[in-house]
Structure formats: C-alpha cells, structure tokens
C-alpha positions in Angstrom: 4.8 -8.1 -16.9 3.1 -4.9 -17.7 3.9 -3.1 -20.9 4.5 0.9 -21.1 2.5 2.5 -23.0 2.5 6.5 -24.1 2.2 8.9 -21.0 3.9 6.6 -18.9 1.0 4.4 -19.0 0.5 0.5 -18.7 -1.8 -1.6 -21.5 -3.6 -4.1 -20.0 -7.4 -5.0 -21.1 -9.1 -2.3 -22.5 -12.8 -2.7 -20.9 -11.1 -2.0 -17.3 -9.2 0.9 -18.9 -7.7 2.5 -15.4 -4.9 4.6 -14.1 -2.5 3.8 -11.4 -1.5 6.9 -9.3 1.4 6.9 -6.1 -1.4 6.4 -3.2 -0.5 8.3 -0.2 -5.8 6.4 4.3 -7.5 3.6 4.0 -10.9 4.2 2.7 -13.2 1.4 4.7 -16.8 0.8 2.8 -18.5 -0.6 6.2 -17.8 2.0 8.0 -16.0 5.1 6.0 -15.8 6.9 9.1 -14.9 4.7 12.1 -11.6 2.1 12.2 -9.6 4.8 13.8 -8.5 2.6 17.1 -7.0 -0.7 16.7 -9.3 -3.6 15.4 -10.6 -5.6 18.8 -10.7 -9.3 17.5 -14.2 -9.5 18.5 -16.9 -10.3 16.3 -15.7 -10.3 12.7 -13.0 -7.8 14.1 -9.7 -8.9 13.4 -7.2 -9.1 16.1 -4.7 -6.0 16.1 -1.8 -6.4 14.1 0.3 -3.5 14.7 -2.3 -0.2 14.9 -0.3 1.9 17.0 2.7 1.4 15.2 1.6 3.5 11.7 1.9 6.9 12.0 2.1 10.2 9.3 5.5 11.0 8.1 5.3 13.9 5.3 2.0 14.2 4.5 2.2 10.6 3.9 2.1 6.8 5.9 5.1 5.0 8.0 5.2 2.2 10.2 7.4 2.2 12.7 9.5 -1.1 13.1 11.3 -1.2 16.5 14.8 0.7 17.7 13.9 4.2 16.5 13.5 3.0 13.0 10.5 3.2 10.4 9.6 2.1 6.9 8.2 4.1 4.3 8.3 4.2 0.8 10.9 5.8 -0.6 8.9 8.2 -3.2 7.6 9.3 0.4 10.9 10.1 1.6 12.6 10.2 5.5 11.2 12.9 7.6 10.1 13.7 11.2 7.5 10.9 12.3 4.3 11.7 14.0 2.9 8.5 15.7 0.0 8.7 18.7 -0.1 12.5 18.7 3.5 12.4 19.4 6.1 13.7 16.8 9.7 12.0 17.0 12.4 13.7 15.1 14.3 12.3 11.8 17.7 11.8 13.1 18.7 13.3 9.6 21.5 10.6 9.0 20.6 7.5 8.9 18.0 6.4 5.8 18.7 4.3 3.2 16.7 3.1 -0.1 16.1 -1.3 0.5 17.0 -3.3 -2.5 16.6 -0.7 -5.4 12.7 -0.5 -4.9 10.1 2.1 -4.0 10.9 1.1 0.2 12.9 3.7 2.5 14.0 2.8 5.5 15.1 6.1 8.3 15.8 6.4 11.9 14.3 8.9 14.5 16.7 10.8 16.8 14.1 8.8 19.9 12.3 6.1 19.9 8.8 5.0 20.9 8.4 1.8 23.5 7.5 -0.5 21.2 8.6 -4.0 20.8 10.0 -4.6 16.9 7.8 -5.5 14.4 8.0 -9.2 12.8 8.9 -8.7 8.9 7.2 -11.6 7.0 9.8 -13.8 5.1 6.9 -15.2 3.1 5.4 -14.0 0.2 1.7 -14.3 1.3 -1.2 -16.3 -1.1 -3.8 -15.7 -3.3 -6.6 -15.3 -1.2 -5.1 -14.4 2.3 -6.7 -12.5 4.6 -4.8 -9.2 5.4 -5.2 -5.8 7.3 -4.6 -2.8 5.8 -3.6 0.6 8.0 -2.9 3.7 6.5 -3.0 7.3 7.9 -4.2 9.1 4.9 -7.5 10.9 4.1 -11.1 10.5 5.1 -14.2 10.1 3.2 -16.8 12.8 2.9 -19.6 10.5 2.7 -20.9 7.5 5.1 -22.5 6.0 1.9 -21.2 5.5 -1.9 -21.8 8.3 -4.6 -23.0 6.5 -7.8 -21.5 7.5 -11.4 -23.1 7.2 -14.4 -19.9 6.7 -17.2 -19.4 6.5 -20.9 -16.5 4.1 -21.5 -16.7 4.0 -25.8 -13.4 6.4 -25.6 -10.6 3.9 -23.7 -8.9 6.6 -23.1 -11.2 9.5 -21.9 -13.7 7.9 -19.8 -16.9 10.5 -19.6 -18.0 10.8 -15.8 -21.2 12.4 -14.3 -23.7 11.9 -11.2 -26.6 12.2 -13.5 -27.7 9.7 -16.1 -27.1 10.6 -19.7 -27.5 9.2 -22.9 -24.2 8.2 -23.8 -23.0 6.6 -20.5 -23.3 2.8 -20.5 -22.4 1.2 -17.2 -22.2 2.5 -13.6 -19.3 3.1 -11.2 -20.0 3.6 -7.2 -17.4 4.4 -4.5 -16.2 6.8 -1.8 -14.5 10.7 -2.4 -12.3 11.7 0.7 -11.2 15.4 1.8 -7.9 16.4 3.3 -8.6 15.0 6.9 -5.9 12.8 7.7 -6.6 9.4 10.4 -4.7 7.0 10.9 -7.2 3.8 10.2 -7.5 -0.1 9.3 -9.6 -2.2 7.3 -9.1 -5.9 5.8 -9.5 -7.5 1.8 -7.5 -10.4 0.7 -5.1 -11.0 -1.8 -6.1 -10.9 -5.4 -2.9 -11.5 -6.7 0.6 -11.1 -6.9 2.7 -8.6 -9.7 6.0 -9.6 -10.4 8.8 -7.6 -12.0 6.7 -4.3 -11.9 9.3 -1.4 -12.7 8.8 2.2 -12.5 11.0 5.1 -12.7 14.6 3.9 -11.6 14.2 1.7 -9.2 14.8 -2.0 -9.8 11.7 -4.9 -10.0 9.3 -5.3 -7.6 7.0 -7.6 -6.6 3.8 -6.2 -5.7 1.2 -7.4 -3.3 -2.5 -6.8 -4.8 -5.9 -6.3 -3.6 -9.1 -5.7 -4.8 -11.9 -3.1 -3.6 -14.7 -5.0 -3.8 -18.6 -3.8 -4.0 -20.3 -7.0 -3.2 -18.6 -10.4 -2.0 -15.8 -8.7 -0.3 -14.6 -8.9 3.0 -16.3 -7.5 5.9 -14.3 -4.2 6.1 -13.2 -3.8 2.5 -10.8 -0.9 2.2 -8.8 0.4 -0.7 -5.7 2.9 -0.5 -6.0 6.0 -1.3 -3.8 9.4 -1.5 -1.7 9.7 1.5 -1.6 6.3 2.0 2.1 5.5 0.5 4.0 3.9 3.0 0.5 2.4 4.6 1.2 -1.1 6.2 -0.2 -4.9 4.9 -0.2 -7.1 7.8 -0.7 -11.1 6.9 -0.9 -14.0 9.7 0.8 -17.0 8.1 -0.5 -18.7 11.4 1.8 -17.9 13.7 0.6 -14.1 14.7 0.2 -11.3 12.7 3.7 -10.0 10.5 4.6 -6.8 8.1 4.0 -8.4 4.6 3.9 -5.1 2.6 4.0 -1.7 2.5 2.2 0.2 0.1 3.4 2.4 -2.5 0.5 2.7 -5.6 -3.0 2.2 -7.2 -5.4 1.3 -10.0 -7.8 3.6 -10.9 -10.6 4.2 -13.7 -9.5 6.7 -16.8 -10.9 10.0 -15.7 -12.0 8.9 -12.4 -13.6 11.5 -10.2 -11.1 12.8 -7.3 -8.4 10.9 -9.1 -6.3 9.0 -6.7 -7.8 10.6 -3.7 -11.0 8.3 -4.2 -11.5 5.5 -4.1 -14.3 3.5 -6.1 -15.5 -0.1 -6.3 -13.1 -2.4 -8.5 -9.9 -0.5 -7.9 -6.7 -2.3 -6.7 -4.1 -1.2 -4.0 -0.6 -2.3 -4.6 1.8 -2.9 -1.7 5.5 -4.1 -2.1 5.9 -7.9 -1.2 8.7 -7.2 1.9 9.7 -10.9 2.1 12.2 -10.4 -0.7 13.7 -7.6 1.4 13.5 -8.8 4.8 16.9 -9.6 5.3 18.5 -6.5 4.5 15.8 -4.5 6.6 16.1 -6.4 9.9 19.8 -6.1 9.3 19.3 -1.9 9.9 16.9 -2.3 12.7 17.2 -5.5 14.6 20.9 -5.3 15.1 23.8 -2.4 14.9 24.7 -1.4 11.9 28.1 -3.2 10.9 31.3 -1.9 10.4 31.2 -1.0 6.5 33.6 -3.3 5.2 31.3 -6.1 7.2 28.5 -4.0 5.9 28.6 -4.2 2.6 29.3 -8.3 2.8 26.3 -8.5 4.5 24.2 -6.9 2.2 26.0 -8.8 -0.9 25.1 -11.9 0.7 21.3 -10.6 1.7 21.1 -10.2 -2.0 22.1 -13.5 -2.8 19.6 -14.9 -0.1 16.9 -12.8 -2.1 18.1 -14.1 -5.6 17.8 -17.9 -4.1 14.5 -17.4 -2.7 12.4 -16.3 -5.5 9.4 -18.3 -5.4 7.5 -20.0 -8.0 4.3 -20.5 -9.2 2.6 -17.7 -7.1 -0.4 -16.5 -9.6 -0.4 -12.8 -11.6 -2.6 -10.4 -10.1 -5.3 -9.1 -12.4 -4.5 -5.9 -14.1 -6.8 -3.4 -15.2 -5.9 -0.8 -18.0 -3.3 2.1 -17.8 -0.8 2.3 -15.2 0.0 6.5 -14.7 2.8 7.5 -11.5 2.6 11.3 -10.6 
C-alpha cells in the first residue's frame, strides 16, 4: 500500500519519481489521431467492445450501461450525457456514489437503444489484454516530442526540448490540446493496486497499465486529462465486459503539460468494478427496491464483496509521488 507523503504525495522508488493527477482521451501512440470509430476486429484490430456506449459528461468520460443509466467517476460528478452527437438529460434525481469509492453512478431523464452492458465480476490478470476508450483530449502531434531531463533533484525534475549539460536521461511522449474525441486503444495489465485511498472515499482496488515505448501492444494508449470516467473493457473469454473505469494517473515530477500529456512509462489507473458489480447492476439491471428492501440488498452486496476478495493477484508497479488535484 502506498505511503503519503508531504503535498499529498505518495513515496515509492525514487529514480521513477512521478506524480499522479485525476485523468479526465485516450492518447494512442500508433496512431495519435485516428481510433475515433469503434475498433473493426480485423487485422490486429480488436473486436469492439462497447465504442458507442462512452460518451462526454462534464467536460469529462461516462459509459453508459443500459436503462438510461451511466457510470462515471464520482470526482466527475452526474450531469447531462452527450453520447453520438446526441445530448440526454441528467434526470437530476437519481445518482448515487458505489461502495465508498471514486465510481458514480446517475440516470438520464431518456435513454439510448442500447442493450446493457456486461459488468465483469472478475478481477482481470496480470497481463490481460484490455481496450481502453475515453473521450478526452487529442494530441497535437502525429509523432513523439523528445525531452531532454535532469533527474538529480527527486523532487523538481528539470525538463527542456534541447540538450543541456545537466540533464541525464531522455523522456519521449505525446502533448494534447483541448479537442475532445471520443477514442480507443489497447495495453495490458501491469498490475493490480490494492487498498489505494484518497481523499474520503474508502479502498480501492485499482486496475494498472503501463504506456509503453517499445514492446507494447499494438495500439498502446495512456489516459490522459478528461479521461476520468473512461472505460476498461477485458474479454475473460466469453465476450468483451466493463472491468474498470478510470479515475487517475502516474506521471513524471515536473512533467511537461502535466496530466494533459501523456509520455512513455506513465501508468493509467482504473477502478477494478468486480468488487462493485453487484451493487451496480442492482441500480440498472432491475428497479430500484423498495428502501427497506433496498438497503438489505446493498448490506448483503457488501457482504458478497467482503467474501470475494481475491488472493494472490500481484502489486502493480508504482513509480514515485502520487499528487490528486
């Protein structure tokens, strides 16, 4: 489990000293500006797990479940959803917070015809295979800008696009403007985070993946800002399902454009939803009980969570300083 450190930071190792910022799309380094329709399952394509259900709600990413309702995270907040050029109104009652974490869950006044969503009741494994769409910003730049850094401070990072005589390793990666697409792109699982805790909310476990430069898969994305809320889609091998919806990064100390870039070797964070699968599909798959009923049902969809923590899934690799804005 991380450890806090001043300015609401994380320690971790010091050589990969990096921030963590609330990432609010998908940055794609094969092809920065295209995976804006759904993925064809042709050629290294993967098949389409859900494109047309992830949409913009307040600046930031949902994905809309089924029966009017859609999934967010709750730092993003309910709001009117725009999904396919069309906007559907936030019936302005019905949203609640799912188990204590960083997930909100809201209802539109309409809905979209669209079959539900299948919520994965598995935490997924190191190594998966999983799509990644978000509907947050796009990158200025079909190729990687290249960083030449000076890393002796831990803590203040030195950053520039021209070689200088203090900087002692190289950083590469994509900065984005505030062009907004919905788009999807693939990476794997590098690890899983349990009992990460931020602000109030109670422990989560966190889905993690890593941008990679070289090795990676073969449309390696990262979240960036605008991407909280963004969808992980996993196929345990019976068809593609929801595994997690993403709420955060990792990123360098002093890195350039912050949280709205995203460079080689920085991680994307997404909330494991198997522990809470229960209590969503219990909103959105059936009416909402009487509350008497109610609130028995979500006692025992807590209990079901308790008894179904799972063991021996590996830590995710952590890199440095974890900051929240």
């Amino acid at each position: 489990m991380l450890q806090k450190c001043p300015k609401l930071c994380f320690v971790v190792a010091a050589f990969w000293t990096q921030l963590a910022s609330f990432s609010y799309g998908v940055v794609v380094a094969s092809n920065p500006f295209g995976n804006t329709s759904a993925p064809s399952g042709i050629g290294s394509e993967p098949t389409d797990p859900g494109f047309g259900y992830v949409g913009q709600v307040k600046g930031s990413t949902g994905v809309y479940l089924g029966n009017g309702w859609v999934l967010t995270a709750d730092h993003v907040g309910a709001g009117n959803f725009t999904l396919g050029g069309t906007t559907y109104n936030y019936d302005g009652t019905n949203s609640h917070r799912i188990g204590g974490v960083d997930l909100r869950l809201f209802k539109l006044s309409s809905a979209p015809a669209l079959a539900p969503l299948t919520i994965s009741t598995t935490t997924p494994s190191l190594n998966d295979d999983v799509v990644m769409i978000g509907a947050g910003r796009k990158p200025t730049g079909s190729t990687p800008t290249t960083w030449h850094v000076d890393t002796d401070d831990p803590a203040n990072w030195v950053w520039d696009t021209s070689s200088f005589p203090d900087a002692d390793t190289t950083k590469s990666g994509f900065i984005t403007n505030t062009t907004k697409e919905v788009r999807w792109g693939t990476n794997v699982v590098d690890g899983i985070d349990t009992g990460v805790t931020y602000w109030s909310y109670a422990p989560m476990e966190m889905i993690v993946t890593d941008f990679d430069e070289t090795g990676g898969t073969a449309f390696e994305s990262q979240a960036v800002l605008n991407d909280s809320g963004s969808g992980v889609f996993v196929d345990h091998g019976s068809g593609w399902e929801l595994a997690g919806t993403i709420v955060d990064v990792d990123i360098y100390d002093n890195q350039p454009g912050g949280n709205s870039s995203a460079l080689f070797g920085n991680l994307t964070h997404a909330i494991d939803l198997s522990s809470h699968a229960s209590e969503i599909n219990g909103y959105y798959l059936v009416p909402v009980p009487e509350s008497a009923s109610f609130a028995l049902f979500l006692l025992l969809s807590s209990l079901l969570r308790l008894s179904s923590r799972r063991s021996g899934v590996a830590q995710a690799k952590t890199r440095g300083c974890r900051r929240f804005l």
